[in-house]
C-alpha positions in Angstrom: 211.2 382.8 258.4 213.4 385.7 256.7 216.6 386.8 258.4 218.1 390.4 258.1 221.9 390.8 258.3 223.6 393.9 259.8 224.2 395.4 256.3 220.6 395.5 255.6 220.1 396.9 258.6 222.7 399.6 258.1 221.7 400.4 255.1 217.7 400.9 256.1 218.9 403.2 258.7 221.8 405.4 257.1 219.8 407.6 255.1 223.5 408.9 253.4 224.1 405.2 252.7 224.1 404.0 248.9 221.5 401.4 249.2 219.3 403.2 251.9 215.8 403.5 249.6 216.2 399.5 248.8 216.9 398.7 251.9 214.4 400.6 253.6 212.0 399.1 250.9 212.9 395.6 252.1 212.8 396.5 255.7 209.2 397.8 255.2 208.0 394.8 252.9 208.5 392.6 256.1 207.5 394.6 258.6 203.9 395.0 256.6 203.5 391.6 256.4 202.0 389.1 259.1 204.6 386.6 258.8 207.3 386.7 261.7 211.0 387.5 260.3 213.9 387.6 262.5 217.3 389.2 263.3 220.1 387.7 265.2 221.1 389.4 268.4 224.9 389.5 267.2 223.5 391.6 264.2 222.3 394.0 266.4 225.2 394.9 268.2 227.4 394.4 265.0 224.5 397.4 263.3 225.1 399.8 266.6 228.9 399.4 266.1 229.2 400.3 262.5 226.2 403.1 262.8 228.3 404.7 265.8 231.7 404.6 264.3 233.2 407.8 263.0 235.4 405.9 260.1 232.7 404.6 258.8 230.1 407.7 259.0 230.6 411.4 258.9 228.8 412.1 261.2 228.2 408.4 262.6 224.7 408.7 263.6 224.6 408.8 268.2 224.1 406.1 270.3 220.5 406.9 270.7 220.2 407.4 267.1 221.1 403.4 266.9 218.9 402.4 269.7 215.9 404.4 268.5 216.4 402.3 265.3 216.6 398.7 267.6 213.9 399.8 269.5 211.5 400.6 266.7 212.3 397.3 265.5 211.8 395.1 268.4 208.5 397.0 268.5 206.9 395.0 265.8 204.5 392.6 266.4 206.0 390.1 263.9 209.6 390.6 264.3 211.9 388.0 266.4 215.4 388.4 267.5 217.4 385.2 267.8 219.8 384.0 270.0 222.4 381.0 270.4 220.0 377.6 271.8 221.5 375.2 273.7 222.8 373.1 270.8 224.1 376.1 269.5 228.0 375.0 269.7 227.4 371.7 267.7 225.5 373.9 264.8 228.2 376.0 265.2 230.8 373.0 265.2 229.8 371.5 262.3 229.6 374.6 260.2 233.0 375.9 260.9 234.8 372.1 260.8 234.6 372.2 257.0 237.6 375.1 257.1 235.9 378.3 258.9 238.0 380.7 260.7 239.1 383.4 262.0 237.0 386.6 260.8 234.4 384.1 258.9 233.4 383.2 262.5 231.2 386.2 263.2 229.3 384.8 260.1 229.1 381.4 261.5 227.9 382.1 264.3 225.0 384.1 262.6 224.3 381.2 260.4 224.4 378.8 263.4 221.8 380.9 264.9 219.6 381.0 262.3 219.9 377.5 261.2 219.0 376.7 265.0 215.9 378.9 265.0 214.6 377.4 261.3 215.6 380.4 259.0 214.6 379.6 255.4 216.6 382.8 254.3 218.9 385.4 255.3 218.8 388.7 253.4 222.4 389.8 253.2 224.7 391.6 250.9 227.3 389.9 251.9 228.8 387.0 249.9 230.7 385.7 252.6 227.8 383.6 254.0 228.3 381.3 250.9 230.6 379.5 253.1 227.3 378.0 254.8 225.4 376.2 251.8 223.0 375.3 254.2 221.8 378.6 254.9 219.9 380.4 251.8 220.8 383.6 251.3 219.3 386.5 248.8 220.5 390.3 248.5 217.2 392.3 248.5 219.1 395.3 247.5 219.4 394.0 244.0 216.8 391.3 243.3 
């Protein structure tokens, strides 16, 4: 099962964002398809953050703007959003014993999550999740 991170997610939605037509692109190749693809919960709330904030976006796009976009996910038959199991905190123990801290955390604990719930891949564009060799990544936004 494929992953999306929150910057894939950001980018999908933020039509003045410089990735937006990839992203989308990516976004819709999965949602087409039959096979299930997931995205973490903390990704979701990370995406309505960022979407909402008025540093990052001129104009951030509303509240409902980012919920609208959640929604519309969570609406498709093949989509899953993932949460922390019950062995979440030893995933998450062993992952951030081999020197993970402080801000990298956030990114272990969406590894942990998707390494608990069998993720073959996450699609991010961010390079800090080579920290967890054990979780493939790929960007879709330039492959």
């Amino acid at each position: 099962m494929i992953a999306l991170d929150t910057n894939i997610l950001v980018q999908a939605h933020r039509e003045d964002a410089p990735q937006h037509e990839a992203a989308k692109a990516a976004l819709h190749q999965l949602a087409r398809g039959v096979a299930p693809f997931a995205v973490p919960w903390p990704c979701v709330s990370e995406f309505l953050a960022i979407v909402t904030h008025a540093r990052i976006f001129r104009p951030p796009s509303t509240l409902e703007q980012g919920l609208a976009s959640v929604r519309a996910l969570e609406a498709l038959p093949n989509l899953r959003l993932l949460g922390e199991v019950d062995r979440h905190l030893d995933v998450l123990a062993a992952i951030v014993r081999r020197g993970v801290s402080g801000a990298k955390l956030h990114d272990a604990r969406i590894a942990a999550i998707c390494l608990s719930h069998g993720v073959s891949e996450l699609w991010t564009a961010d390079r800090d999740f080579s920290y967890f060799p054990e979780l493939r990544t790929r960007n879709p936004l330039v492959d």
